[in-house]
C-alpha positions as CSV (number, residue, x, y, z in Angstrom):
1,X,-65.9,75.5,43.6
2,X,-69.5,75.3,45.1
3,X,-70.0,71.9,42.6
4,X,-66.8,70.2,44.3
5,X,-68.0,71.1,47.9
6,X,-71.7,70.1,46.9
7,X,-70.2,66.5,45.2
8,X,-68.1,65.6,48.4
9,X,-70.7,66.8,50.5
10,X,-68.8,70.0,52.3
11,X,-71.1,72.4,52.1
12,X,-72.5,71.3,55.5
13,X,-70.2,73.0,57.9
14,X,-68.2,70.0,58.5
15,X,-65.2,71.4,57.0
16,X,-62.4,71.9,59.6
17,X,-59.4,72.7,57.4
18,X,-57.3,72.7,54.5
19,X,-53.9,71.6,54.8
20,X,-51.3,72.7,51.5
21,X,-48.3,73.5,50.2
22,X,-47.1,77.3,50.9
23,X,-48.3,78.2,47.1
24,X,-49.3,81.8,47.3
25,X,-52.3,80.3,44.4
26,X,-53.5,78.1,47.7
27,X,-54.0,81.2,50.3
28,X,-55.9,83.1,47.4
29,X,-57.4,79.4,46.5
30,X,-58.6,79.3,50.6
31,X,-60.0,82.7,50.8
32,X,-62.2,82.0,47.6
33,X,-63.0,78.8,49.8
34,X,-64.0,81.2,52.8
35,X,-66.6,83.5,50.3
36,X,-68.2,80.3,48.7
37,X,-68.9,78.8,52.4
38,X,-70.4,82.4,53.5
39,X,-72.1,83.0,50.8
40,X,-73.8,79.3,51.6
41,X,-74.0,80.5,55.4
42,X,-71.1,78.5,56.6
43,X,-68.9,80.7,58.7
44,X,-65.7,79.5,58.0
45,X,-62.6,81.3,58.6
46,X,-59.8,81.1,56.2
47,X,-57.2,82.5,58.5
48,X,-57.8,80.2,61.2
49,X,-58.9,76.9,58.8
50,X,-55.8,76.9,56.4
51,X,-53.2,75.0,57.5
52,X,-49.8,75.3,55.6
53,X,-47.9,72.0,55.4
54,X,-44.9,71.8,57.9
55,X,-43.5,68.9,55.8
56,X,-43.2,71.8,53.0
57,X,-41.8,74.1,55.0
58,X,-39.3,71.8,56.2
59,X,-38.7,70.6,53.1
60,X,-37.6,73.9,51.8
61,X,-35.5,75.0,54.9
62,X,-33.5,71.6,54.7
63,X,-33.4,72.5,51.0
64,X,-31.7,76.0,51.7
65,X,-29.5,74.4,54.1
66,X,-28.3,72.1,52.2
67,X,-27.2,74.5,49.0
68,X,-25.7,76.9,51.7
69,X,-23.4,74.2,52.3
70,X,-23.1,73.5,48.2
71,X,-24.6,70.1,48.8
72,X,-26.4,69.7,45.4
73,X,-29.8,66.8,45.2
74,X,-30.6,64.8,42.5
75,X,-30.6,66.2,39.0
76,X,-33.2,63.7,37.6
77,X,-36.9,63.0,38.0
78,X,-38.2,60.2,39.5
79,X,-39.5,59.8,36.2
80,X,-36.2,59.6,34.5
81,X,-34.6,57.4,37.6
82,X,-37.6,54.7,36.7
83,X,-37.0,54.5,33.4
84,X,-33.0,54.7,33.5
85,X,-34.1,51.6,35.7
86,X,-36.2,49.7,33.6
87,X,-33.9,50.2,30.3
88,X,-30.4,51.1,31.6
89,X,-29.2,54.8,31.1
90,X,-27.7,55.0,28.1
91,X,-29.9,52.3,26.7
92,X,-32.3,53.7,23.8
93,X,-35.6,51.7,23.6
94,X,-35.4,50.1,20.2
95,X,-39.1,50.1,18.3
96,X,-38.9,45.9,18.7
97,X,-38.5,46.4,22.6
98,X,-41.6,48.8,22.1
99,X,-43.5,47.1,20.9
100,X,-43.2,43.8,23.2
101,X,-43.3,45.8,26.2
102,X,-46.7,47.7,24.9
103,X,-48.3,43.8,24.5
104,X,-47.6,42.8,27.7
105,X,-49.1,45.7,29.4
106,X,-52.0,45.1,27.3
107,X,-52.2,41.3,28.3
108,X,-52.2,42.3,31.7
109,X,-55.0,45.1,30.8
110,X,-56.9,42.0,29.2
111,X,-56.5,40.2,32.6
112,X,-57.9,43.0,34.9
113,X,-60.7,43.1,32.1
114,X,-62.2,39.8,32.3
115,X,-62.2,40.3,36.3
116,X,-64.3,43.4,36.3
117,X,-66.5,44.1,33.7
118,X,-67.2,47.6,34.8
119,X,-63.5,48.7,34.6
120,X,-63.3,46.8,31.2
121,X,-65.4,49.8,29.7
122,X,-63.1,52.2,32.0
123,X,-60.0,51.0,30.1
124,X,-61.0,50.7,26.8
125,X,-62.3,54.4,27.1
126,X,-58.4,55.1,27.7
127,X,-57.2,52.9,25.0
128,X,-58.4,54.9,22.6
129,X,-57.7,58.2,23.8
């Protein structure tokens, strides 16, 4: 934890807060925070610094509500609603399809490479893995 504070340059004291979901991993994840800024000699209280995110809070009240009332959300990802989208919901991408849609997206990758030369070597790096 000490190398991410050092890399972003938080180990200074300017560190007012941490703002997350209500994960019990995040208050255990803010009190190692609190014992990596003492041990640096940062007083920085983990109580008083964490912030828990009212959006999330809300979110899961409004969620409660809503099954107490047998109201029931969306069953799919937004992963599956893009896709269902793109190729229709009971479409099945044939290999052909594929393959044209993989060549585009590398002719576009192609275009954003000749513009930067730096992220050319960024992408290819993730072609290949």
């Amino acid at each position: 934890m000490k190398d991410v504070l050092d890399c972003f340059v938080l180990t200074d004291g300017r560190l007012l807060g941490i703002t997350t979901d209500n994960a019990s991993l995040n208050y255990s994840m803010t009190r190692e925070l609190q014992s990596t800024l003492e041990a640096s000699g940062i007083q920085w209280s983990a109580l008083r610094n964490h912030i828990p995110s009212m959006a999330h809070v809300i979110q899961l009240a409004l969620g409660a509500f809503m099954s107490s009332l047998g109201v029931k959300g969306p069953t799919k990802s937004w992963e599956a609603h893009e896709r269902d989208q793109q190729f229709g919901e009971n479409e099945s991408i044939d290999i052909g399809k594929s393959q044209r849609l993989r060549k585009e997206g590398n002719a576009r990758i192609n275009k954003v490479s000749a513009i930067r030369p730096g992220l050319a070597k960024i992408i290819e790096k993730v072609r290949i893995s």
